[in-house]
KOLDRENTI-496704 format. One line per 8 residues: number of its first residue (from 1); their letters; for each residue x, y, z of C-alpha. Coordinates in nm, 3 decimals. Layout:
% KOLDRENTI-496704
NUM> a> X,Y,Z; ... $
//
This chain:
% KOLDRENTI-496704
1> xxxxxxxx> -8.903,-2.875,-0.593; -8.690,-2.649,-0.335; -8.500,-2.773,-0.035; -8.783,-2.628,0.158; -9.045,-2.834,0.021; -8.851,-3.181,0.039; -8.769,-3.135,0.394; -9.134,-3.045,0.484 $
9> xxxxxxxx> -9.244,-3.363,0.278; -8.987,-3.570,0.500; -9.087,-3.436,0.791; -9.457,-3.537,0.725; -9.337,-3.838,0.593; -9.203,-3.900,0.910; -9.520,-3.785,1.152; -9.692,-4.052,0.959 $
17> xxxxxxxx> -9.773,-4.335,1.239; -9.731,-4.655,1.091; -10.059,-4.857,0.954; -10.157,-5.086,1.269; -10.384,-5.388,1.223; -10.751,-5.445,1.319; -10.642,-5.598,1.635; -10.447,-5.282,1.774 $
25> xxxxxxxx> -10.748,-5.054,1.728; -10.964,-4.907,1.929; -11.283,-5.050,2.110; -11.478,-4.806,1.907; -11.328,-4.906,1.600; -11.366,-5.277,1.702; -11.769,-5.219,1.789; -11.821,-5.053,1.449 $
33> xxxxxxxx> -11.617,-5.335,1.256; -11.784,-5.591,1.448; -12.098,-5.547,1.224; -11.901,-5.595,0.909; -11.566,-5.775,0.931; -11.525,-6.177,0.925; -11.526,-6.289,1.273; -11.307,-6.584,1.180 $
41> xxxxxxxx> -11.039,-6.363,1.007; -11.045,-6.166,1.331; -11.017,-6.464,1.525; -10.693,-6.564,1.301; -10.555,-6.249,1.327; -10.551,-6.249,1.712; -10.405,-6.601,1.673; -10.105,-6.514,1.445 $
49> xxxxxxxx> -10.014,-6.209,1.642; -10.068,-6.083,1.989; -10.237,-5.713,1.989; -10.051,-5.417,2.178; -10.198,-5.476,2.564; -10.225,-5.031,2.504; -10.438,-5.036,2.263; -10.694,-5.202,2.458 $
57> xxxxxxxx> -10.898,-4.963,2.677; -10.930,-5.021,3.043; -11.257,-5.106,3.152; -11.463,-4.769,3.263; -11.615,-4.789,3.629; -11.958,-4.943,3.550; -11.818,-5.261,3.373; -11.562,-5.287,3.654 $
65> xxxxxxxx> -11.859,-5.278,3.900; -12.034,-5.537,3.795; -11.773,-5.771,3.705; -11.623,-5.735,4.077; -12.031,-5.739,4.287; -12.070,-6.034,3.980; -12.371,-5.841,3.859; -12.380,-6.119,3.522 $
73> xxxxxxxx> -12.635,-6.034,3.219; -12.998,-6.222,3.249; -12.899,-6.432,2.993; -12.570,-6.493,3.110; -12.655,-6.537,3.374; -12.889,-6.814,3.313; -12.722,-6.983,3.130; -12.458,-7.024,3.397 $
81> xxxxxxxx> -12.728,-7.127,3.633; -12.832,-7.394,3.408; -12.467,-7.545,3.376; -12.419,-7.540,3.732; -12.784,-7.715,3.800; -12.676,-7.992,3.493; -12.281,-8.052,3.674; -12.458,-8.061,3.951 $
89> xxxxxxxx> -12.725,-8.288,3.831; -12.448,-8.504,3.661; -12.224,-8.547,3.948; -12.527,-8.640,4.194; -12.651,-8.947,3.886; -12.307,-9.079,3.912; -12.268,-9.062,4.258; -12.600,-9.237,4.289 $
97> xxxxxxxx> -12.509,-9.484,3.964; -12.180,-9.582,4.218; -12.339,-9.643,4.554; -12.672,-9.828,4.398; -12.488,-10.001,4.134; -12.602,-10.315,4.232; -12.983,-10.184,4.101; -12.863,-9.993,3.849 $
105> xxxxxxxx> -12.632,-10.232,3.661; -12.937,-10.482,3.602; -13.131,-10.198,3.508; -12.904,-10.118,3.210; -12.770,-10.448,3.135; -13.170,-10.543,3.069; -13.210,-10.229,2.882; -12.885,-10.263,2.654 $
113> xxxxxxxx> -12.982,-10.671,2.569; -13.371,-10.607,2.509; -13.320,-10.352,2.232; -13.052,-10.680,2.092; -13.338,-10.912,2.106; -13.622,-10.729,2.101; -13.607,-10.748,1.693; -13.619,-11.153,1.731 $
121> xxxxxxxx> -13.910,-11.131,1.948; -14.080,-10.928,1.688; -14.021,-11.180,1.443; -14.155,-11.420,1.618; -14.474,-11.160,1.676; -14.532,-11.211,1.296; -14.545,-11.603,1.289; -14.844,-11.585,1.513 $
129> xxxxxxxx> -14.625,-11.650,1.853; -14.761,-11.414,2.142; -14.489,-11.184,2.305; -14.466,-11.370,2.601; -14.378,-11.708,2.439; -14.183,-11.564,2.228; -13.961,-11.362,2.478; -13.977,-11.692,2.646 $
137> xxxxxxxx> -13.819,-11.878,2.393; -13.574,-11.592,2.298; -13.420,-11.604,2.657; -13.402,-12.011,2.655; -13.178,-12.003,2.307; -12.943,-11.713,2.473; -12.920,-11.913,2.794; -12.863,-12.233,2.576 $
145> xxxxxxxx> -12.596,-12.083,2.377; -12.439,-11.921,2.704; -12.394,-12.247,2.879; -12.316,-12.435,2.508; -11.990,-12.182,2.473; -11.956,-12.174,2.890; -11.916,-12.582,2.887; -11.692,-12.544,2.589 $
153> xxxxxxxx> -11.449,-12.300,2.761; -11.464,-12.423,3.140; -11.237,-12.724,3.053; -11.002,-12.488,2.862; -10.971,-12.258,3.173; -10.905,-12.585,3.371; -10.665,-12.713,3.199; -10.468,-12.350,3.175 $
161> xxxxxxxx> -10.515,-12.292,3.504; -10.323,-12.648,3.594; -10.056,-12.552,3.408; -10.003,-12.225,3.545; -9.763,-12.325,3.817; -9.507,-12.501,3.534; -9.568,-12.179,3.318; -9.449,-11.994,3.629 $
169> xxxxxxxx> -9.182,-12.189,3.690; -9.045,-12.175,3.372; -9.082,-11.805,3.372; -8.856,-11.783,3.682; -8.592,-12.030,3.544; -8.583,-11.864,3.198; -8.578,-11.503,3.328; -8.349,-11.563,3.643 $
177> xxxxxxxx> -8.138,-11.298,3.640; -8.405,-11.022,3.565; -8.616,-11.117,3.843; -8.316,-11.141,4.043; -8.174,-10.754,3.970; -8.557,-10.653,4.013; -8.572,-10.812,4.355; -8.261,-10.650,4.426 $
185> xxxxxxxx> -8.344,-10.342,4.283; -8.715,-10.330,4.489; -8.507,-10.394,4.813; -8.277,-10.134,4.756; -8.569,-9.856,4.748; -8.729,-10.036,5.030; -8.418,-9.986,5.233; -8.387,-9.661,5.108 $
193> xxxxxxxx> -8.717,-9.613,5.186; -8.671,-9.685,5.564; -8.402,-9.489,5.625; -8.549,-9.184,5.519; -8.860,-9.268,5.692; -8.637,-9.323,6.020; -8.405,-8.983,5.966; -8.807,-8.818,6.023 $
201> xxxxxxxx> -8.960,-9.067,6.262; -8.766,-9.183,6.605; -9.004,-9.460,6.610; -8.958,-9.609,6.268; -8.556,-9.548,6.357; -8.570,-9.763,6.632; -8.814,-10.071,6.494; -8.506,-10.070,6.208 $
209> xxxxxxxx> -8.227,-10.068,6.518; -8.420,-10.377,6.669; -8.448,-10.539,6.309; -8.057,-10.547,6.366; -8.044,-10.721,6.724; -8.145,-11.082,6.749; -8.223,-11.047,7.075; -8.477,-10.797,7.053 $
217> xxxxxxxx> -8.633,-10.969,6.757; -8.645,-11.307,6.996; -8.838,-11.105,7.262; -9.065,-10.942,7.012; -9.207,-11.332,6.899; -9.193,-11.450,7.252; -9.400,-11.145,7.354; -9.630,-11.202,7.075 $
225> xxxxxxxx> -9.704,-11.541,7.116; -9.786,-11.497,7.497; -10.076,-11.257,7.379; -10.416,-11.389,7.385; -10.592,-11.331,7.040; -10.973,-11.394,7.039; -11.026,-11.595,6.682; -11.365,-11.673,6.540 $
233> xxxxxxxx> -11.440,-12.012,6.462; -11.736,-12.005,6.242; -11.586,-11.716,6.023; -11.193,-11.910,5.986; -11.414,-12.203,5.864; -11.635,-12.044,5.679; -11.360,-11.876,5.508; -11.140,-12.170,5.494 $
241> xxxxxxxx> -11.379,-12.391,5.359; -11.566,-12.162,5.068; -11.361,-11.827,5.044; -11.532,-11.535,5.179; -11.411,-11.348,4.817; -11.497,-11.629,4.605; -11.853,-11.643,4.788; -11.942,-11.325,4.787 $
249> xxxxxxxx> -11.806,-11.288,4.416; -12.008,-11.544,4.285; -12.323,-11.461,4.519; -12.285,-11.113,4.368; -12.272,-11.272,3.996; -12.519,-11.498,4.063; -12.770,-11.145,4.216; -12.675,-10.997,3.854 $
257> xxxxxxxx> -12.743,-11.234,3.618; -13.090,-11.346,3.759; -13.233,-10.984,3.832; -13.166,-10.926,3.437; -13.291,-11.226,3.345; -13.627,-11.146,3.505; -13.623,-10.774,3.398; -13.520,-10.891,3.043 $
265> xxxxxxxx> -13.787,-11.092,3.062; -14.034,-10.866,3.143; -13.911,-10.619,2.892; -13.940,-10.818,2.574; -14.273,-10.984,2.689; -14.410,-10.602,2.737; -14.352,-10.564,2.359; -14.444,-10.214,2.232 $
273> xxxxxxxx> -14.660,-10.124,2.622; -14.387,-9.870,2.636; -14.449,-9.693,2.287; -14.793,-9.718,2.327; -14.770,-9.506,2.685; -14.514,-9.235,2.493; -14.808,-9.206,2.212; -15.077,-9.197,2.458 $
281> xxxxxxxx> -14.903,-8.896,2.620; -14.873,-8.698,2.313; -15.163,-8.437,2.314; -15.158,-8.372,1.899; -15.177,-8.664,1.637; -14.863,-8.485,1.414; -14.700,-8.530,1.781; -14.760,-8.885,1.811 $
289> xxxxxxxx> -14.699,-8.992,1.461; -14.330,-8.813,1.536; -14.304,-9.010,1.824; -14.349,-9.357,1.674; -14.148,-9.289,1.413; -13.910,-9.168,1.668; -13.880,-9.431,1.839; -13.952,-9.717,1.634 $
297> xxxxxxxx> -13.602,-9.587,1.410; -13.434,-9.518,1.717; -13.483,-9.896,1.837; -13.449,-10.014,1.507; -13.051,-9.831,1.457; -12.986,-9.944,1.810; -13.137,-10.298,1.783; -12.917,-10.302,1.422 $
305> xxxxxxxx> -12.594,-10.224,1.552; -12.572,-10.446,1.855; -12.673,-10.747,1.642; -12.408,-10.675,1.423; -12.127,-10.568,1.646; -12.219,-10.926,1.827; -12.195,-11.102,1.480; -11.863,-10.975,1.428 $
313> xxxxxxxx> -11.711,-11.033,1.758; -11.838,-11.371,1.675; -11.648,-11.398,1.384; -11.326,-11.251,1.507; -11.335,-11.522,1.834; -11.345,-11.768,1.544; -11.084,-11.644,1.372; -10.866,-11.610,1.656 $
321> xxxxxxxx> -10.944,-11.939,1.742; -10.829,-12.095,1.450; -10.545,-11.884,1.439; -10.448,-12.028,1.777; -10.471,-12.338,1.687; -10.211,-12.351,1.398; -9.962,-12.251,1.559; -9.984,-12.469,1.827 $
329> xxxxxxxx> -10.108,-12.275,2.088; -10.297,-12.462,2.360; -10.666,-12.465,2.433; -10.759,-12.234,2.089; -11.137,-12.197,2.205; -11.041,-12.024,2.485; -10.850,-11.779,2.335; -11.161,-11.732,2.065 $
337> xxxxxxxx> -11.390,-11.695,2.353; -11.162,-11.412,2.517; -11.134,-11.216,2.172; -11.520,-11.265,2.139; -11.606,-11.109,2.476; -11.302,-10.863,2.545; -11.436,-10.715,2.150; -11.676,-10.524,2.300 $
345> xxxxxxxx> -11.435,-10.310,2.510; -11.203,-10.094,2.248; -10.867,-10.092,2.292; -10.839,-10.173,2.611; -10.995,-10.521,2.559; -10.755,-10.636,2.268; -10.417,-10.509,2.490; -10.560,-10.736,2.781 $
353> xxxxxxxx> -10.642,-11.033,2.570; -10.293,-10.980,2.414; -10.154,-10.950,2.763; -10.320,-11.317,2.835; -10.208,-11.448,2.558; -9.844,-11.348,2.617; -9.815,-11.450,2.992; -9.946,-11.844,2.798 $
361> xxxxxxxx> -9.707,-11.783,2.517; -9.392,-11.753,2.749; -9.458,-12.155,2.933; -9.535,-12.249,2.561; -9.242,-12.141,2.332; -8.895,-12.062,2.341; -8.693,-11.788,2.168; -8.884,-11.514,1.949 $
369> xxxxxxxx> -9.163,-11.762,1.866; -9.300,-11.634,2.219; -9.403,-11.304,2.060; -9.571,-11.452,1.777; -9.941,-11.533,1.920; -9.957,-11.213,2.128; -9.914,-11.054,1.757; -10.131,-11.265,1.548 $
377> xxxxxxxx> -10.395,-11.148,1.780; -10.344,-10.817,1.805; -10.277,-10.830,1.429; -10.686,-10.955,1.392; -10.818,-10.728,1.628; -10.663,-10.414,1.507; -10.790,-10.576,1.136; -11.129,-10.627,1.300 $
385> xxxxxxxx> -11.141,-10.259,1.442; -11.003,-10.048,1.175; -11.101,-10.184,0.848; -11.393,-10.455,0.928; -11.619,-10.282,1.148; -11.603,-9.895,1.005; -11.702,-10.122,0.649; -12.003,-10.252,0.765 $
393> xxxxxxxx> -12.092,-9.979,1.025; -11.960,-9.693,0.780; -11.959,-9.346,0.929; -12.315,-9.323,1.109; -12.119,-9.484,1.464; -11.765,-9.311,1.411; -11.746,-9.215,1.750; -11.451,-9.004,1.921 $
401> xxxxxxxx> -11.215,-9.216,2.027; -11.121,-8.981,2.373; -11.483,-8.989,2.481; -11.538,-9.365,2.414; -11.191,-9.413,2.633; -11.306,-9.162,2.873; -11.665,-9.326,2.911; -11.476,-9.679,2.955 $
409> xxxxxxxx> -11.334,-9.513,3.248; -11.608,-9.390,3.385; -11.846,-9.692,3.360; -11.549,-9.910,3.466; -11.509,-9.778,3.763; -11.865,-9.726,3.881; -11.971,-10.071,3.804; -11.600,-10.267,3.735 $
417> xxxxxxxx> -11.625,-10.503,3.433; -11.997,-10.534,3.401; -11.981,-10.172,3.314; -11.647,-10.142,3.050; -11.873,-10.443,2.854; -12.165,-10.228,2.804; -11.981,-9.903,2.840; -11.956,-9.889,2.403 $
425> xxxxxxxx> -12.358,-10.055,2.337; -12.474,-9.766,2.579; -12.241,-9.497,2.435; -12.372,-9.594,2.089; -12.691,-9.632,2.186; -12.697,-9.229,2.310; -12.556,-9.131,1.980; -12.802,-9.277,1.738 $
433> xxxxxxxx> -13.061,-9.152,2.018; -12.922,-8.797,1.956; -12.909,-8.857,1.573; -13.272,-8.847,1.580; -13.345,-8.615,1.857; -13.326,-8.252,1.747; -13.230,-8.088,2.081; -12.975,-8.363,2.136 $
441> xxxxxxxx> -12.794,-8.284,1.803; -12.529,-8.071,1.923; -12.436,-8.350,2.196; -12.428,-8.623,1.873; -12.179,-8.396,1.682; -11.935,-8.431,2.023; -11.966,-8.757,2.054; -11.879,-8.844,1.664 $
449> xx> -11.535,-8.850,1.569; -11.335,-8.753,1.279 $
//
């Protein structure tokens, strides 16, 4: 090989561009491998490494036209329509679900305890005992057992509730100095507070400069006092003597737990008036044998796990209890009532009830023994929820863990406490309805978790 020749190979060694990948080609290239190439090894590829911004084409004048006048695809843009209409449609439900919550709690709190019963009051069905009756005698043993565990944990809250002020006490002569370098501390932003509110507002500077005179604080009260204020006697005794909070609290409770009583009622003694309308309004007979075996497995899942989510909170408030009570902690069936009911609100429920159970711990023991009921119940609730439960559940309720906080949220602040209980029962209750609903099935694989 000459001279000649090697420097001419060089030199078209060297006009050689360098290979580029997938992602740096062209949009023609890109529409012709689009028919062939992976579209998650594409997908990685952009991931690993950015393309060149040149090698992607500006948009020509048409696409730029009807991105800018919004001119969208039919099926785009119907699609887009249809979101809008169902955030919409969404945000309108819970707006409603927040301002009428006091028709719309009952509503669901029925709905949530008649699929829970519903199964006894078929039993019943088969031993000859008409639906009535035998919804009848279904909400007697629930409101027997209700006021059986209520008159076993009223004294308990009485007798914790008279001990509060020692507990407190206690609390303030133990922990002295902390409260004492929080007060301090508090006052110090307060003060700072005000003087940075006064270096803004003349006003608020000179209500801090009268603060500082006597005087002016002496004609304040006097000028005050010589003001006539118009009081109303029939509300200050009204309020004195029964607590406008404390009355309407427990007229509100009271409002609850009789309208679901009545529409529970109603429910169960309907018995299966419901299916039968959802068959009769079936047109085919294929149709309406899906739709009874629909919804007969649907209640049946639903029905299933409530009754044995309630067993096991059962179990753990026993557990608890008995925990409690050897180690000495005071008024055990309390606490086992507290696990039982806070159970059925995840995480959130067992930090609370720990939280309780801490605040007790500190007028009860001394040292690092204070710490050790506040983790001997969180030790049986996290034992409950992680290894427990998912055995007898297994994987068909593994819901995500975000949503089911998210949805605890949600419910808990349209309808407060009420709605964190049945927040979970209503959450699971969608899921096993989307397990058996084909068009729901993409919203059951969201809600599941890992």
């Amino acid at each position: 090989m000459t001279v000649a020749d090697a420097n001419s190979q060089e030199g078209a060694t060297a006009e050689q561009p360098a290979p580029i990948g997938i992602a740096d080609a062209s949009d023609e290239v890109l529409d012709a491998l689009e028919q062939t190439h992976d579209e998650a090894a594409f997908t990685e590829e952009l991931l690993e490494e950015p393309p060149d911004p040149d090698a992607c084409e500006p948009a020509d004048s048409s696409r730029t036209a009807e991105i800018t006048d919004l001119k969208l695809p039919p099926a785009l843009a119907l699609r887009v329509s249809a979101f809008s209409l169902l955030a919409l449609t969404l945000i309108a439900f819970g707006a409603t679900m927040f301002l009428a919550r006091g028709v719309f709690l009952p509503i669901a709190a029925a709905a949530v305890l008649n699929l829970l019963l519903s199964p006894l009051v078929r039993g019943l069905k088969r031993w000859k005992i008409p639906e009535p009756i035998g919804a009848l005698i279904v909400l007697a043993a629930a409101g027997a057992a209700l006021v059986g565990l209520g008159a076993a944990v009223l004294p308990a809250v009485q007798s914790q509730l008279s001990e509060a002020p020692e507990i407190i006490q206690k609390a303030q002569r133990e922990y002295a100095p902390e409260l004492e370098a929080y007060r301090s501390f508090t006052a110090s932003a307060n003060k700072t507070e005000e003087t940075a509110d006064a270096a803004v507002d003349p006003a608020q500077n000179a209500r801090i400069l009268a603060e500082k005179d006597p005087e002016a604080i002496l004609e304040a009260e006097e000028a005050a006092e010589s003001e006539e204020i118009p009081v109303d006697v029939t509300s200050s005794l009204t309020g004195t003597l029964l607590g406008d909070d404390v009355f309407n609290a427990a007229r509100n409770l009271f409002t609850l737990v009789f309208a679901t009583a009545v529409l529970l009622y109603f429910l169960l003694a309907a018995g299966d008036v419901f299916t039968r309308k959802c068959i009769e309004l079936t047109p085919h007979f294929r149709d309406k044998r899906a739709v009874r075996v629909l919804i007969g497995d649907a209640q049946a899942a639903i029905g299933n796990y409530l009754l044995t989510v309630t067993v096991i909170n059962v179990g753990l408030g026993v557990v608890v209890g008995l925990t409690m009570a050897l180690i000495g902690m005071p008024n055990p069936v309390l606490w086992g009532a507290f696990a039982f009911l806070f159970n059925f609100i995840p995480y959130v429920g067992a930090v609370f009830g720990a939280a309780i159970v801490t605040l007790v711990s500190f007028g009860e023991f001394e040292g690092l023994q204070v710490f050790l009921p506040p983790f001997l119940y969180l030790c049986c609730t996290t034992l409950e929820g992680n290894f427990i439960t998912p055995k007898i559940l297994g994987g068909r309720l593994n819901l995500n863990a975000p949503v089911i906080f998210a949805w605890l949220l949600l419910l808990g602040w349209i309808w407060g406490v009420p709605g964190a209980l049945l927040a979970v029962p209503m959450l699971a209750a969608l899921k096993i309805l989307c397990d058996h609903v084909d068009a729901l099935g993409p919203l059951g694989k969201f809600l599941v978790g890992d």
